[in-house]
C-alpha positions in Angstrom: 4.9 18.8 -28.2 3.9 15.2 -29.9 0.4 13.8 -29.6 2.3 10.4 -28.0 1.9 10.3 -24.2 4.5 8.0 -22.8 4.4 6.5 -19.7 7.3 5.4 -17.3 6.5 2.4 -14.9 8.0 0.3 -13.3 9.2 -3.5 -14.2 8.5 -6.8 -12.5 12.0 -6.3 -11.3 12.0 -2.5 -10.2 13.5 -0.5 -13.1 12.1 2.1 -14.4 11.0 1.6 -17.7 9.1 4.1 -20.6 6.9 3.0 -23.2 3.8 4.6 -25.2 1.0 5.1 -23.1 -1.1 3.0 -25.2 0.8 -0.4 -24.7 -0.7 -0.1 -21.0 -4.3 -1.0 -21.3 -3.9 -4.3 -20.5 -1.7 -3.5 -17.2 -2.7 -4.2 -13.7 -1.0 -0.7 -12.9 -2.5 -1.1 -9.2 -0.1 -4.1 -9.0 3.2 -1.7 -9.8 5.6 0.0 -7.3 5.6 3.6 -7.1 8.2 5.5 -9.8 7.5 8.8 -7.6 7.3 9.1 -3.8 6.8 12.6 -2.0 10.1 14.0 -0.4 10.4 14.6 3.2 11.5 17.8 4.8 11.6 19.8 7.6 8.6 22.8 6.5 7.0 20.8 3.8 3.3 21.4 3.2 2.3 18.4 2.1 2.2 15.5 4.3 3.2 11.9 3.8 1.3 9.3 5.1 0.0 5.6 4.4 -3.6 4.9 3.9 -4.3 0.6 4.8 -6.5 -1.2 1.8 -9.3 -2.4 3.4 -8.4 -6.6 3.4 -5.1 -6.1 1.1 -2.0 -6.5 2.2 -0.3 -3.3 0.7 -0.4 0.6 1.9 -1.5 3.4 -0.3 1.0 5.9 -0.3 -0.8 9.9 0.1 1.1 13.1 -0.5 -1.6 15.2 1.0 -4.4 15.3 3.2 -6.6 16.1 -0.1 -4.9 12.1 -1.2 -6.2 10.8 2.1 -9.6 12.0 1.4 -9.5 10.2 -1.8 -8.1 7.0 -0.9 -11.1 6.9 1.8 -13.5 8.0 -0.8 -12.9 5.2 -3.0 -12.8 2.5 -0.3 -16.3 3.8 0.5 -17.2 3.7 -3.3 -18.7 -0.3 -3.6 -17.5 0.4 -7.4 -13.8 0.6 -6.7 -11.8 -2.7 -6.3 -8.5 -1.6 -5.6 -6.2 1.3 -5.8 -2.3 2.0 -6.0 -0.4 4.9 -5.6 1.9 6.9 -8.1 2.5 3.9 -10.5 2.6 5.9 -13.4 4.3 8.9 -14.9 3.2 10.8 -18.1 5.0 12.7 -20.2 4.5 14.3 -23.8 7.0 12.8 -26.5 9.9 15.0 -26.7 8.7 17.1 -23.9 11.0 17.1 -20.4 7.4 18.0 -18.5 5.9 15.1 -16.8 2.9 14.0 -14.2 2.4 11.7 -11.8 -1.5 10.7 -11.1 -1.9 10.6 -7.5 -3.9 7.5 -7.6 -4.0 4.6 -10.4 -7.7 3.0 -9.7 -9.1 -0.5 -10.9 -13.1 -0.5 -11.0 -15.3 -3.5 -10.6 -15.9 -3.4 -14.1 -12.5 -4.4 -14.8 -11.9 -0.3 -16.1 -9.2 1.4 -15.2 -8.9 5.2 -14.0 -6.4 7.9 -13.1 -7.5 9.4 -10.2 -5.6 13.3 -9.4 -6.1 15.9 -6.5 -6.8 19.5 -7.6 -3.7 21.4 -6.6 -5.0 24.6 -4.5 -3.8 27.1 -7.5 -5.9 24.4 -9.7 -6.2 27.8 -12.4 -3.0 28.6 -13.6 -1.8 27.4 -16.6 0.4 24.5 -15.2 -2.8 22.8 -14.0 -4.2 23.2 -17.6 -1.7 21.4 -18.9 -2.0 18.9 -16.7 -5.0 18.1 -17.4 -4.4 17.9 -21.5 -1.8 15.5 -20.6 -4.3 13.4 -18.5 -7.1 13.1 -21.1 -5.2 12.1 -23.8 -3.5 9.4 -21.8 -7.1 8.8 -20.9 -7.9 8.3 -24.5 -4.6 6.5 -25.9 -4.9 3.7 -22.7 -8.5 3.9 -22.7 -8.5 4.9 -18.5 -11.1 7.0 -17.0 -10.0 10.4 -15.9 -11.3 11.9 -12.6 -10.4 14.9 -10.8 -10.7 14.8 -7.0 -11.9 18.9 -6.1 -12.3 18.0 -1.9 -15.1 20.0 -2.4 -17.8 17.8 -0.3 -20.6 17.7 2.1 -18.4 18.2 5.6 -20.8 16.0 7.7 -20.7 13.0 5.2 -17.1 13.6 5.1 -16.6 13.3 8.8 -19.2 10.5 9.1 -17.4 8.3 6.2 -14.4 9.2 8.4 -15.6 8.4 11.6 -17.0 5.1 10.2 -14.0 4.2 8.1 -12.8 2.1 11.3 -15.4 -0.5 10.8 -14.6 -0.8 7.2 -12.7 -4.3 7.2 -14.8 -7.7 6.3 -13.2 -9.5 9.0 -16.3 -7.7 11.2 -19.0 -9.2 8.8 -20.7 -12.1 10.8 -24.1 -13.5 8.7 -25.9 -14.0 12.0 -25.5 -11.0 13.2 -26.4 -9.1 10.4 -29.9 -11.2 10.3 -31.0 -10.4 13.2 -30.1 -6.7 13.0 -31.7 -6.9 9.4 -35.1 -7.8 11.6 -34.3 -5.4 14.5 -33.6 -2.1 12.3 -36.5 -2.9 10.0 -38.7 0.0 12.5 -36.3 2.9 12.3 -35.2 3.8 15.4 -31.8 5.0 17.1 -28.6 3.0 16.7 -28.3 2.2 20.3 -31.3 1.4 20.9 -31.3 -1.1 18.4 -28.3 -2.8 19.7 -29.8 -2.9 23.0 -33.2 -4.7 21.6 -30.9 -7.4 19.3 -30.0 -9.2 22.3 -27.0 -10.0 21.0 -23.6 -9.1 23.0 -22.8 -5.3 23.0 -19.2 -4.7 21.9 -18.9 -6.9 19.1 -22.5 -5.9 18.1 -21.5 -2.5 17.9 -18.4 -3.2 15.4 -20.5 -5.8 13.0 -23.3 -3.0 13.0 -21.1 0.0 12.3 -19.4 -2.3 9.3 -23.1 -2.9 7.8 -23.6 1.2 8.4 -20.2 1.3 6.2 -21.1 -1.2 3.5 -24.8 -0.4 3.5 -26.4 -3.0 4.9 -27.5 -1.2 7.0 -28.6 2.8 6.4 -28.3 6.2 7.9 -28.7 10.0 6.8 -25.0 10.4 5.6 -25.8 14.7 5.7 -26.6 14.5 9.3 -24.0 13.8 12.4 -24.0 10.1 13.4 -24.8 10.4 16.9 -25.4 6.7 17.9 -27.5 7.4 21.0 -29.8 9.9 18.8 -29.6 8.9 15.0 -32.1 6.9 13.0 -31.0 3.7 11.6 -33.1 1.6 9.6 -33.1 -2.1 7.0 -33.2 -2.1 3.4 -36.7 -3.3 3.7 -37.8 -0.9 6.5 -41.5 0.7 6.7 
């Protein structure tokens, strides 16, 4: 096995092209097509489905339900700028053994990072490999390594779920949000803070479950939100 890690991506113009890992550091890998997609068949385990960026015009391709909850972790991280799916495949020189990250990330920061799902026999010695592979790509591009165990709090995962329906900027409106700012500076229950804005129910409630999203406004992610019962309160509240 060589200490090179070559990568295949692929070109401007869709072919598939390898190269030392190291001549990506400067590559907007989120930008790339897939060189891997997740075959279809009747008893598969894994599933296939799309996650939709958050304002981008592009899908994020997930192989698994443990992708999904990824791809919504990072759009809830205020960190992560973009993400792309399965741009990338890794490979030792001179080895026919290969990987492909489930996730290729780009941080606000301008960093880059590898983002991979645990596989549910994450201890054999397949996995271990894996991961050698991964860190020393890591450290010949210069990307950030992170391995995504699903291991979580359930509520804040089913309330970052629940919520993730609000998550587009197309709800944001700057007058609504200051008056909510004012109404929500006493703590008290989402819906009763809609009712004492004033302001016109339905759309109040989307605009004030997108601030709940992008924490403008704040709630106990560890407990059920339960609009009629749960606490919301301002950044500045008393």
């Amino acid at each position: 096995m060589g200490d090179v890690v070559w990568a295949q991506v692929r070109s401007d113009a869709g072919r598939l092209v390898d190269r030392p890992v190291s001549e990506l550091r400067q590559v907007r890998l989120e930008r790339h097509e897939p060189v891997w997609q997740p075959e279809r068949y009747r008893g598969r385990r894994a599933i296939a489905t799309w996650w939709r960026l958050a304002d981008q015009a592009r899908l994020v391709g997930c192989g698994t339900l443990q992708a999904r909850e990824a791809a919504l972790s990072l759009e809830f991280d205020p960190q992560v700028v973009t993400f792309a799916a399965w741009p990338v495949r890794l490979s030792w020189a001179g080895s026919a053994l290969s990987y492909v990250p489930d996730l290729f990330v780009r941080m606000a920061d301008g960093q880059a990072m590898l983002l991979v799902c645990r596989p549910g026999d994450g201890t054999g010695s397949r996995w271990a490999q894996a991961q050698e592979l991964l860190k020393a790509a890591g450290r010949q591009a210069g990307w950030r390594v992170r391995v995504h165990d699903g291991v979580e709090d359930a509520v804040v995962a089913r309330n970052r779920q629940r919520l993730s329906r609000w998550r587009h900027t197309r709800l944001r409106d700057a007058e609504t949000e200051r008056i909510l700012q004012q109404v929500f500076a006493r703590p008290q229950p989402f819906t009763e803070g809609i009712r004492a804005s004033g302001l016109p129910e339905l759309p109040t409630v989307a605009r004030a479950l997108h601030l709940i999203w992008s924490r403008g406004l704040l709630i106990d992610w560890t407990q059920p939100f339960v609009p009629a019962h749960s606490l919301v309160w301002s950044m500045g509240a008393r």
